[in-house]
C-alpha positions in Angstrom: -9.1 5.1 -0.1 -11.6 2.3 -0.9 -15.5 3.5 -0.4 -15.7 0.8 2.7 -12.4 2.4 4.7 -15.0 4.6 5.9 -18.0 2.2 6.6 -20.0 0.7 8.9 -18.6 -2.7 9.5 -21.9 -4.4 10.1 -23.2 -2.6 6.6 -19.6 -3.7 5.0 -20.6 -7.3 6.6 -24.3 -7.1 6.0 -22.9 -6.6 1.7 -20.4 -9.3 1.9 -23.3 -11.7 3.1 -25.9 -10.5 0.6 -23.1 -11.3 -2.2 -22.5 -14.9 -0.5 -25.7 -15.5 -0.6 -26.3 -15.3 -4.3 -23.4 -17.4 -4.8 -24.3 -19.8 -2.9 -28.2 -19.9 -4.7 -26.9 -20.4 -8.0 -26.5 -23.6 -9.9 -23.7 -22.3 -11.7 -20.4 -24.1 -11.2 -18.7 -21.3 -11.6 -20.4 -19.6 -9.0 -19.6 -22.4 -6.4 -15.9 -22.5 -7.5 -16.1 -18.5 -6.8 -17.4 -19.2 -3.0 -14.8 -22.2 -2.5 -11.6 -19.5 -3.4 -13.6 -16.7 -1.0 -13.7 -19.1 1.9 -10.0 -19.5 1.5 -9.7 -16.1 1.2 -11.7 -14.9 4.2 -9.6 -17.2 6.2 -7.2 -15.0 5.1 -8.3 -12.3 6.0 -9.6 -13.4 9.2 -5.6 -14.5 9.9 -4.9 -11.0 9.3 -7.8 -8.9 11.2 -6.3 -11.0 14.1 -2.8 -9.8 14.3 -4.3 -6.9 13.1 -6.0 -6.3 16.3 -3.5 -8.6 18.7 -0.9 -5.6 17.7 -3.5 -2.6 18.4 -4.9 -4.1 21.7 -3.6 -7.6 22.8 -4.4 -11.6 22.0 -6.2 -11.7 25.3 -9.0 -9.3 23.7 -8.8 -11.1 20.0 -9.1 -14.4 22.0 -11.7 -13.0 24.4 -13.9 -11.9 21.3 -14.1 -16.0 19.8 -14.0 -17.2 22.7 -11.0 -18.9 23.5 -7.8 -18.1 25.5 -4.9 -15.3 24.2 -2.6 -18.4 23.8 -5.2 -20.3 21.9 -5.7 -17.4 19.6 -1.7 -16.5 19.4 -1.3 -20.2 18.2 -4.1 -20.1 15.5 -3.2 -16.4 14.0 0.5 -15.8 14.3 1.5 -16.2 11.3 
């Protein structure tokens, strides 16, 4: 079990920023390169969270939580 399995999500979130943050203050190209591949990544994992959820509640709630329609959501996160 990973230390965050049993976190806070907003403390889990509230870390993931603070790391984004310094990537995104350094001048090194490496570090942009690094917050390029996360972005990919957290669309990811967004994409996943979704169905995630859709399968646990429903797409109306998942699209009810970003604001758009069950459909709308279905049609952005099904696969």
């Amino acid at each position: 079990m990973s230390p965050t399995d049993a976190a806070d999500p907003a403390a889990v979130a509230a870390t993931a920023r603070e790391c984004l943050d310094a990537l995104a203050r350094s001048t090194d190209l490496a570090a942009f390169e690094e917050l390029v591949g996360l972005s990919a990544y957290v669309g990811e994992a967004v994409g996943r969270s979704a169905r995630l959820q859709a399968e646990a509640s429903s797409w109306t709630t998942v699209g009810n939580l970003v604001g758009t329609t069950k459909q709308a959501a279905w049609a952005r996160w099904r696969t």
